[in-house]
SENUZA-442002 format. One record per atom (N, C-alpha, C): residue in one letter; x, y, z. Coordinates in steps of 0.001 Angstrom, whole numbers, padded with zeros to 6 digits, always signed. Each point is the difference from the previous one (the first is absolute). Example, Ala and Ser with C-alpha at 12.3 -4.5 7.8 and 13.67 -1.06 7.14 Angstrom:
A+013190-005690+007800
A-000890+001190+000000
A+000900+001200+000000
S-000350+001050-000720
S+000820+001190+000060
S-000770+001090+000730
***
This chain:
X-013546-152504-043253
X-001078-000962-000254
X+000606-001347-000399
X-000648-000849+001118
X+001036-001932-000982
X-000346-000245-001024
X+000465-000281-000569
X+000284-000556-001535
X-001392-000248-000306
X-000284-001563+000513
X-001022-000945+000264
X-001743+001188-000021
X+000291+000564+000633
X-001410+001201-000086
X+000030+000860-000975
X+000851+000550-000673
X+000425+000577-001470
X-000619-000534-000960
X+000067-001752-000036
X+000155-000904-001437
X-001783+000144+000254
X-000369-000232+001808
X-001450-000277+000063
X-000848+001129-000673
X+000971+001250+000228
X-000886+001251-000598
X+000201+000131-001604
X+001043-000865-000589
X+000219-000062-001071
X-001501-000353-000602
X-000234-001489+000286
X-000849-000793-000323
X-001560+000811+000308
X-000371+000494+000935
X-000904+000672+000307
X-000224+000776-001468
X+000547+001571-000070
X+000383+000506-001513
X-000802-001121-001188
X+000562-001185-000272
X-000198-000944-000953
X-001484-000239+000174
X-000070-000382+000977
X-001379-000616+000003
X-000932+001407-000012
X-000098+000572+000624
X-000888+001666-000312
X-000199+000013-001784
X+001181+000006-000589
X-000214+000226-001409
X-000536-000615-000945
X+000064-001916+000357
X-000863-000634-000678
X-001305-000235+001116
X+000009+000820+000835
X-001688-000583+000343
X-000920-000208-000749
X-000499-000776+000126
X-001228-000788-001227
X-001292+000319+001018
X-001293+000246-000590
X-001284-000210+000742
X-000312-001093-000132
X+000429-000992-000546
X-000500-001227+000099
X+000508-000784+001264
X+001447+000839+000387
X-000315-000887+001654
X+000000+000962+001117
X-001413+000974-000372
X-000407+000911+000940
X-000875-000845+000634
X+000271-000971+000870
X-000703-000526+000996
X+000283-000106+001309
X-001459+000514+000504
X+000412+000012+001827
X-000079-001282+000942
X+000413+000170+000681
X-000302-001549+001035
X-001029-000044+000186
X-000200-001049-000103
X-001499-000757+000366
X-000752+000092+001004
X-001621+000840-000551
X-000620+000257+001352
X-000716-001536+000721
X+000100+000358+001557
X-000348-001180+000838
X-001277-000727-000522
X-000875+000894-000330
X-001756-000178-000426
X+000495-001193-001466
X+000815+000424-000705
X+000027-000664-001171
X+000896-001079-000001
X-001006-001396-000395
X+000539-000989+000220
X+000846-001081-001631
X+000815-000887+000460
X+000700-000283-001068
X-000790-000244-001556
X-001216-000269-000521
X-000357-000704-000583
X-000278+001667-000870
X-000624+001071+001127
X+000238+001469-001080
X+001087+000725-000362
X+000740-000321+000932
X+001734+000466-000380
X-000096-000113-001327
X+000212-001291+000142
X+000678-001032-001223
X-000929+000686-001239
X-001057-000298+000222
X-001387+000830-000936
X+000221+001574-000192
X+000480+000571+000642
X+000355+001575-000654
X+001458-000067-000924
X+000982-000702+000693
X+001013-000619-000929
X-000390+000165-001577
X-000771-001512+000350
X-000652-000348-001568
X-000519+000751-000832
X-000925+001117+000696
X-000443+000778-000924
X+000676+001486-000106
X+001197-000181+000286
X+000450+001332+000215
X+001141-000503-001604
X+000424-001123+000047
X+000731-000586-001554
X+000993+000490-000058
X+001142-000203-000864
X+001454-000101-000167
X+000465+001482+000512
X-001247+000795-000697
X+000943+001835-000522
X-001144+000512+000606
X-001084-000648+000624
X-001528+001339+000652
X+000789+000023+001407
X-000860+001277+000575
X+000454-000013+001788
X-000808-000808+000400
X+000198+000441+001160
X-000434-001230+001540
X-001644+000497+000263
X+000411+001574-000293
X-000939+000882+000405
X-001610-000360-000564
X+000499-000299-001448
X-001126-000143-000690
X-000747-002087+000506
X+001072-000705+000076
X+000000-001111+000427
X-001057-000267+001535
X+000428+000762+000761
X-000988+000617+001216
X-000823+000792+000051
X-000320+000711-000791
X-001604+000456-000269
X-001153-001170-000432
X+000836-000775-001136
X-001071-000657-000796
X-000040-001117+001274
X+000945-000370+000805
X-000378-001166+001267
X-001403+000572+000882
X+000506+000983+000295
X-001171+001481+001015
X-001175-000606-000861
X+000069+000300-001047
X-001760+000642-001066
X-000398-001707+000057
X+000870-001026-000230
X-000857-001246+000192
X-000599-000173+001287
X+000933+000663+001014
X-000905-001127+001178
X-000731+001028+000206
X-000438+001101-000178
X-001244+000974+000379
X-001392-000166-000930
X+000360-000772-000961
X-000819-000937-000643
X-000853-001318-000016
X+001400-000796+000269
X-000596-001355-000092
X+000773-000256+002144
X-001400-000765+000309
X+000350-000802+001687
X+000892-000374-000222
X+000349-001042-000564
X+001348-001227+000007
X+000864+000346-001209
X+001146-000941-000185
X+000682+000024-000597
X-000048-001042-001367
X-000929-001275+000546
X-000540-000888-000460
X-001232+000650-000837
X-000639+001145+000212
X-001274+000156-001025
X+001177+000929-000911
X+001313+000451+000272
X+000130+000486-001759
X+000689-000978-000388
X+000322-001480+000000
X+000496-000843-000692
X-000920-000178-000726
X-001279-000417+001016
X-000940-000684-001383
X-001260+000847-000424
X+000416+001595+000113
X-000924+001039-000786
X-000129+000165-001388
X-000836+000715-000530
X-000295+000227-001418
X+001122+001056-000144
X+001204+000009-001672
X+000641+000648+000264
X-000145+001055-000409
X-001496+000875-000385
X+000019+001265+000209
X-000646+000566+001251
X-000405-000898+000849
X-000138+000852+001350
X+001502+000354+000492
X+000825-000959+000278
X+002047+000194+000097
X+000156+001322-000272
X-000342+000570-001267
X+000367+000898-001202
X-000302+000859+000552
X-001755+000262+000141
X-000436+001158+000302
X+000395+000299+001204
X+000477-000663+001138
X+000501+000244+001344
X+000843+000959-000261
X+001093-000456-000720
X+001447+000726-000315
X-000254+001226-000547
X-001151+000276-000922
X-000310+000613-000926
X-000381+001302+000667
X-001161-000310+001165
X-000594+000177+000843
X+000751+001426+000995
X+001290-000482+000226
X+001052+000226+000465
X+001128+000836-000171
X-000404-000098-001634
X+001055+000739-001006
X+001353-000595+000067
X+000127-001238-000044
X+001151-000655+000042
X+000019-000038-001764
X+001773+000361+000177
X+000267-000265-001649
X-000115-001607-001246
X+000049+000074-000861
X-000150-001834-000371
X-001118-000570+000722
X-001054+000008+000477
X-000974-000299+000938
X+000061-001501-000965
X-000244-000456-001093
X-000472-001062-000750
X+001134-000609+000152
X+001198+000188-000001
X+001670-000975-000118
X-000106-000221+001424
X-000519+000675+000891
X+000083+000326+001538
X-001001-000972+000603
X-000715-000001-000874
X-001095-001148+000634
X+000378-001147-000208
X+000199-000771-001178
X+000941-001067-000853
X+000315-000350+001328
X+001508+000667+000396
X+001094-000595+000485
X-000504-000229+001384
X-001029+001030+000779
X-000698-000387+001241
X-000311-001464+000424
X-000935-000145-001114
X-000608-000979+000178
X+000590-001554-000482
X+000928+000292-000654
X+000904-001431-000537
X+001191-000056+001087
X+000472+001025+000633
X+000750+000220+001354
X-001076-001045+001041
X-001238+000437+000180
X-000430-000610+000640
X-000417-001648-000034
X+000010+000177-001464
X-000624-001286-000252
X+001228-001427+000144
X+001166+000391-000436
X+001383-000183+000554
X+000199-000662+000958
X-000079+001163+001498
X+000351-000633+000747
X-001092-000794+000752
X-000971-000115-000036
X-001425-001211+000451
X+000967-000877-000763
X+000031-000287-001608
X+000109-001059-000308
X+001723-000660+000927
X+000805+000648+000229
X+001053-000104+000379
X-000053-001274+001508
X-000895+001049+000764
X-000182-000277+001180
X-001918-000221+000509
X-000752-000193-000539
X-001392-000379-000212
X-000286+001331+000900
X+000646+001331+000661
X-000552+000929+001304
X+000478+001030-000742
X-000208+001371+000418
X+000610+000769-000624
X+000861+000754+001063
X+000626-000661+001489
X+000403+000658+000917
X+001700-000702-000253
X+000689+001658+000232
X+001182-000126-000052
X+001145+000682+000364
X-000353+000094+001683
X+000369+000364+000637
X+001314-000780+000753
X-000047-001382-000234
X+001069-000627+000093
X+001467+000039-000676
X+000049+001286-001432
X+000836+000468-000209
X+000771+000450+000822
X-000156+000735+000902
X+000478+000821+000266
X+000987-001143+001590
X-000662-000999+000240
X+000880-001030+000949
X+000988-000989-000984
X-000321+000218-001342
X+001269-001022-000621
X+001164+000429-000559
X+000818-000777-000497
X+001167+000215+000186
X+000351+000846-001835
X+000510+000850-000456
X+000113+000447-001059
X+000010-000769-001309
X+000344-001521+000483
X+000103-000917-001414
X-001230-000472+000124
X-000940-000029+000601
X-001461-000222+000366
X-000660+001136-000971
X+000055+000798+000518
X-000691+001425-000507
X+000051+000071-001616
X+001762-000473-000156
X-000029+000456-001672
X-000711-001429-000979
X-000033-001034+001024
X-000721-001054-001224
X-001763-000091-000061
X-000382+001134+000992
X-001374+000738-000308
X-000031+000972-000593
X+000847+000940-000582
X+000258+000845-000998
X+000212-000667-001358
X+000431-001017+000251
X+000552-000780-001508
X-000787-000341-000378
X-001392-000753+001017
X-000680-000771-000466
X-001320+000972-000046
X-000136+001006+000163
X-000829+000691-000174
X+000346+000918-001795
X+001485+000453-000056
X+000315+000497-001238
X-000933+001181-000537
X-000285+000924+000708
X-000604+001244-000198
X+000206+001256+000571
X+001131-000716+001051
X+000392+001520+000756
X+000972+000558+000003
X+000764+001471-000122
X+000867+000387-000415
X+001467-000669+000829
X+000907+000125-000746
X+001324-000252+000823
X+000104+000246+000745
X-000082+001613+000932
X+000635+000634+001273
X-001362-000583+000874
X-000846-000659-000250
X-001083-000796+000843
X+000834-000554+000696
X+000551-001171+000033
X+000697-000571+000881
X+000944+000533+001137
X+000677+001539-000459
X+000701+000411+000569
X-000652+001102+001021
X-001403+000233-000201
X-000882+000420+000767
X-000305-000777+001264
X-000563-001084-000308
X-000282-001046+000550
X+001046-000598+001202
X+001341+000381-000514
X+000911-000548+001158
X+000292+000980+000848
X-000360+001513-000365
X+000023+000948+000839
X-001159-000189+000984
X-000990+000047-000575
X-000980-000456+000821
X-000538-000876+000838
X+000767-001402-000233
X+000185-000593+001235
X+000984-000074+000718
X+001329+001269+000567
X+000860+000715+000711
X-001068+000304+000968
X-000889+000815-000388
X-000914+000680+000818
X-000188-000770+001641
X+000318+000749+001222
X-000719-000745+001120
X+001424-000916+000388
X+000775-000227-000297
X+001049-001330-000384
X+001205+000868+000614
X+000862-001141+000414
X+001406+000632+001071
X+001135+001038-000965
X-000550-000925-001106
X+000980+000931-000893
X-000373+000668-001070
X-001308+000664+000366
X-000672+001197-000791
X+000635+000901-000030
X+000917+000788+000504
X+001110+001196-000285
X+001297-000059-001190
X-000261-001212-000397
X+000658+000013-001003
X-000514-001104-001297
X+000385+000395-001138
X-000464-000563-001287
X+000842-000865-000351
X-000710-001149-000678
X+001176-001170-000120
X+001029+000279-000805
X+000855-000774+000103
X+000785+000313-000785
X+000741-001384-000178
X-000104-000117-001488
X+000055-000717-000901
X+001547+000009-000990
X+000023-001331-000826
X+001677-000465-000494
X-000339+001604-000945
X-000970-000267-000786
X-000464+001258-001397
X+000749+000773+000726
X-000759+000981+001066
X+000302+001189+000520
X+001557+000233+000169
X+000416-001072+000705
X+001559-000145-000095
X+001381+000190-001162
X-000602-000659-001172
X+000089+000081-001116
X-000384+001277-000959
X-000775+000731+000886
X-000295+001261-000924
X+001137+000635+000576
X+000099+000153+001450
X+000920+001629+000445
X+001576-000749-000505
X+000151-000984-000003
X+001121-000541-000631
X+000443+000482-001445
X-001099+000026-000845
X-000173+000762-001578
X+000447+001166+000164
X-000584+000722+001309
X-000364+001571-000326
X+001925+000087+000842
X+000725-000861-000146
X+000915+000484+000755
X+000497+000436+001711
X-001531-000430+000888
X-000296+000824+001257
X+000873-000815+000504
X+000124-001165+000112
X+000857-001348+000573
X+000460-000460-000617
X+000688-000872+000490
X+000987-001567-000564
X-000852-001286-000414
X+000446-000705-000857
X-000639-000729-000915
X-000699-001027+001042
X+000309-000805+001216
X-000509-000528+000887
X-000174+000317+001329
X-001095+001337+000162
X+000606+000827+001309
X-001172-000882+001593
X+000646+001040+000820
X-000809-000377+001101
X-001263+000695+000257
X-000904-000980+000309
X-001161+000952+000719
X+000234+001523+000238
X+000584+000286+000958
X+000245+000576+000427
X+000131+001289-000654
X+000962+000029-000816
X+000235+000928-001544
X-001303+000387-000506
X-000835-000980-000164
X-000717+000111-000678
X-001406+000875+000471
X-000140-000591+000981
X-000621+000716+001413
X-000063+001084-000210
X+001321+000989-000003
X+000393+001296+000394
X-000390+000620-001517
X-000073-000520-001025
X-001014+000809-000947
X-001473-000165-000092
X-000178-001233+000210
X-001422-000528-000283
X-001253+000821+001055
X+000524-000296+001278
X-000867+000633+001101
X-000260+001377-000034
X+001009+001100-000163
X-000498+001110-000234
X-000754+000623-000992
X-000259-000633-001114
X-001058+000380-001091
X-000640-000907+000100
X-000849-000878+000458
X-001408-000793+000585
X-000616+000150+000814
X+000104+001214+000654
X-000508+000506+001550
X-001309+000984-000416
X-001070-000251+000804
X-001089+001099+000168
X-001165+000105-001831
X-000067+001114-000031
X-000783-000313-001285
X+000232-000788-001198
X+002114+000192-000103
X+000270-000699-001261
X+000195-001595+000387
X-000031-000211+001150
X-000044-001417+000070
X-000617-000791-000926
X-000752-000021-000800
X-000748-000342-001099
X+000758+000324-001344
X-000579+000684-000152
X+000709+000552-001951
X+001063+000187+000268
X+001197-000008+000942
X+001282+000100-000400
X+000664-001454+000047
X-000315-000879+000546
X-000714-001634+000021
X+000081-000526-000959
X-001346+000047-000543
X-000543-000453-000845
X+001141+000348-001520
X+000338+001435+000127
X+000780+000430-000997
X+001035-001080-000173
X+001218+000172+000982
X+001185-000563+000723
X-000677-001483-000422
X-000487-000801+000140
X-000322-001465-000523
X-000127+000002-001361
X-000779+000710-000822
X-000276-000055-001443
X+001118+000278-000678
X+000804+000731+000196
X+001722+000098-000219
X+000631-001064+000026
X-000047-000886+001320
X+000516-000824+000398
X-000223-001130-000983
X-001382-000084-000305
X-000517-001553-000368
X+000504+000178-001981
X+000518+001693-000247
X+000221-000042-001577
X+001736-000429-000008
X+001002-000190+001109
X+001134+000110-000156
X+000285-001677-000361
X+000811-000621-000894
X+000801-001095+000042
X+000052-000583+001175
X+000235-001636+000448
X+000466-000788+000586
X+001309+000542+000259
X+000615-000698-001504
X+001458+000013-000068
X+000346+001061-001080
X+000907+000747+000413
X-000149+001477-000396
X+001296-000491-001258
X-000423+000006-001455
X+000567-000001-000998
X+001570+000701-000614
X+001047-000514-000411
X+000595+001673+000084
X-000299+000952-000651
X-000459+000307-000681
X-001125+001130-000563
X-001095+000146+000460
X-000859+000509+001088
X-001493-000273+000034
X-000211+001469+000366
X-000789+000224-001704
X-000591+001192-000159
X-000823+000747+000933
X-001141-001017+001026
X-000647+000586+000670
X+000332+000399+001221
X+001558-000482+000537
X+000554+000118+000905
X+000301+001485-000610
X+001118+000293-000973
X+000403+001244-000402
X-001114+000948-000095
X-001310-000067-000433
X-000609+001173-000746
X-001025+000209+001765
X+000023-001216+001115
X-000333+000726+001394
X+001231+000563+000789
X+001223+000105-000398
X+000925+000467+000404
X-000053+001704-000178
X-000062+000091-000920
X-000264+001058-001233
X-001037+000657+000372
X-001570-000583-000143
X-000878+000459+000889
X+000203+000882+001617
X+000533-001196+000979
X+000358+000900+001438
X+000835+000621+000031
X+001477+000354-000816
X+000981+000568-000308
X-000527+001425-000422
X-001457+000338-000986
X-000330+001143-000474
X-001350+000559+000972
X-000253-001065+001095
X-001407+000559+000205
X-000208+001696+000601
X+000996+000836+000093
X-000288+001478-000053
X+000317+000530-000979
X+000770-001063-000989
X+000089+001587-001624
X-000631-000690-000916
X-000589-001265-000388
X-000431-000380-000936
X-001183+000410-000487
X-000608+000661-001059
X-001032+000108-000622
X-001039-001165+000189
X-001156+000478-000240
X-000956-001268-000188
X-000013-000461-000615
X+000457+000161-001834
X+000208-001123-000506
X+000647-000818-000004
X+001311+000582+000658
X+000916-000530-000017
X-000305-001437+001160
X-000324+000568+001372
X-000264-001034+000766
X-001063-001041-000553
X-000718+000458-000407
X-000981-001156-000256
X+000568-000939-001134
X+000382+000601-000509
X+000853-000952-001165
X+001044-001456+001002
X+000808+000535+000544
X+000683-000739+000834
X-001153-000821+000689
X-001023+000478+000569
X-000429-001173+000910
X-000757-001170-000792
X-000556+000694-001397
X-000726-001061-000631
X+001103-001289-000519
X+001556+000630+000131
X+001065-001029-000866
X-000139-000869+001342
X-000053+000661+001371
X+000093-000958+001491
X-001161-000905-000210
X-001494+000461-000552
X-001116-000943-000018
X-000875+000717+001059
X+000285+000473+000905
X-000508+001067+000678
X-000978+001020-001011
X-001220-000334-000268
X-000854+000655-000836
X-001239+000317+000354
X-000239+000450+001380
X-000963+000691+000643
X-000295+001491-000314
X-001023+000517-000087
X-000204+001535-000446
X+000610+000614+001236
X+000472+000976+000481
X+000630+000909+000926
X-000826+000958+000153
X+000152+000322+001418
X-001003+000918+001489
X+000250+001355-001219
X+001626+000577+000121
X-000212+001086-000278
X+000954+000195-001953
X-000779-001112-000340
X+000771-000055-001590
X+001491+000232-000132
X+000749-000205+001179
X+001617-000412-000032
X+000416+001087-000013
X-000485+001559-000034
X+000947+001047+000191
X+000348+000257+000754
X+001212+000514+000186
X+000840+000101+000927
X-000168+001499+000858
X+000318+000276+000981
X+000056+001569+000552
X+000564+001154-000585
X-000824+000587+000343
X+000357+001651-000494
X+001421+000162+000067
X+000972+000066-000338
X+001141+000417+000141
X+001228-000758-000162
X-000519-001285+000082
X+000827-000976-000098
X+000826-000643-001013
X-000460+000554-001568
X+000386-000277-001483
X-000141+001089-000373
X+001295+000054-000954
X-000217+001197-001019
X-001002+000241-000989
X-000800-001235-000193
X-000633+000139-001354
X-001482+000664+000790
X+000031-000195+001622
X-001134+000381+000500
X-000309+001625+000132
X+001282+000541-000520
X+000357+001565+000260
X-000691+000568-001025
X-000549+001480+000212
X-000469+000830-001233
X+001102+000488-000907
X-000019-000055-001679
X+000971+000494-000316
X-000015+001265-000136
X+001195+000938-000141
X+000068+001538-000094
X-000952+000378-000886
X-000755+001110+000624
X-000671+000883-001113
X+001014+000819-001268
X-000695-000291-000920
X+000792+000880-001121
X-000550+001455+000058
X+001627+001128-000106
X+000280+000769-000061
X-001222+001279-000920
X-000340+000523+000476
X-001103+000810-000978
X+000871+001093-000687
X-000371-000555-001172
X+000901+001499-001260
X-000889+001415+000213
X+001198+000411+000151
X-000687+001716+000327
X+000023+000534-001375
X-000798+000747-000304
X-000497+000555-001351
X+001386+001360-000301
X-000076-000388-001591
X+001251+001319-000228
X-000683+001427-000339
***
């Protein structure tokens, strides 16, 4: 097996173990256009899923015609929609709906924004900035999503960060080539994980140093992290990722596989005293 597909299956391993549900998100269906994306985003928030983020989008528009009558609705009709629905937070959920909405009208006097998805990424993020309500990996959604349809939809951008991370993790050389980089990146972004392994792989990226200190703890304690991701305990891992800044709740609470750590083993049964 080449090297190069080893390190990729290395990394694979890594990312399985911190999967987070918070970037359990699928590609974007055709029907759903930028302005609800962005709107399940918002209400899906730093640490909620997507899942819940796209229900409460669903339960509004089976409610209200436009998008424009829940800007300027009463905000316990909003509420009871969600409510309606059994969406969780329905009242924080409504809040942010409707000030999401109210947002971008004032931004752009329309609430159509579908032209995201034709601009250029430094475009995109100074409507995130200037909106200031939507989670971080929003943006990094967003640039996946306008790949979509595009010559070079088979592959995910790739960015100085990203470069700079497999550089940390040791995968490459401190200024490598595409190319290098390629040969890890592409094989864990393909098919379902194209998304959350993404999204992951960036949020890593965006916690590492510029200029890497000679001490930099968070470099060591994600070293440490991918170095243990089949024997480390869960506390243990999670400990390490919160020193990285990496502080997302985890898919499967960071434990590791059956077999893979000793501490995961049953210990010996004690010996039963036979009677004299």
């Amino acid at each position: 097996m080449p090297k190069a597909r080893a390190t990729a299956d290395e990394l694979a391993e890594f990312l399985a173990r911190i999967e987070s549900k918070v970037y359990q998100i699928p590609a974007r269906l055709k029907e759903t256009n930028a302005l609800e994306r962005l709107m399940a985003l918002v209400l899906q928030g730093e640490h909620g899923t997507y899942a819940v983020g796209e229900r409460s989008v669903k339960a509004l528009k089976e409610t209200f015609v436009h998008w424009n009558e829940v800007r300027v609705a009463r905000h316990f009709e909003v509420q009871d929609s969600l409510t309606q629905a059994r969406i969780g937070d329905a009242q924080i959920r409504a809040v942010s709906a409707q000030e999401y909405l109210r947002r971008v009208f004032g931004l752009q006097n329309h609430l159509e924004l579908d032209w995201l998805y034709d601009a250029s990424p430094e475009r995109r993020g100074k409507l995130l900035s200037a909106l200031s309500m939507a989670p971080h990996h929003s943006s990094t959604v967003l640039d996946l999503d306008a790949l979509e349809g595009s010559e070079n939809s088979g592959q995910v951008p790739l960015t100085p960060a990203l470069k700079r991370l497999f550089a940390r993790l040791g995968m490459v050389g401190v200024n490598p080539k595409e190319a290098a980089v390629r040969e890890l990146l592409d094989p864990v972004t393909g098919g379902k994980q194209r998304y959350p392994n993404y999204l992951a792989l960036c949020a890593l990226a965006r916690l590492m140093p510029v200029t890497k200190p000679p001490r930099c703890r968070k470099t060591e304690a994600l070293l440490e992290a991918f170095k243990g991701r089949n024997t480390l305990a869960e506390p243990a891992l999670v400990a390490l990722l919160v020193e990285v800044g990496y502080e997302v709740p985890l898919a499967s609470s960071g434990k590791p596989a059956a077999g893979k750590t000793a501490a995961a083993k049953k210990p010996p049964r004690p010996k039963s005293k036979t009677s004299s």
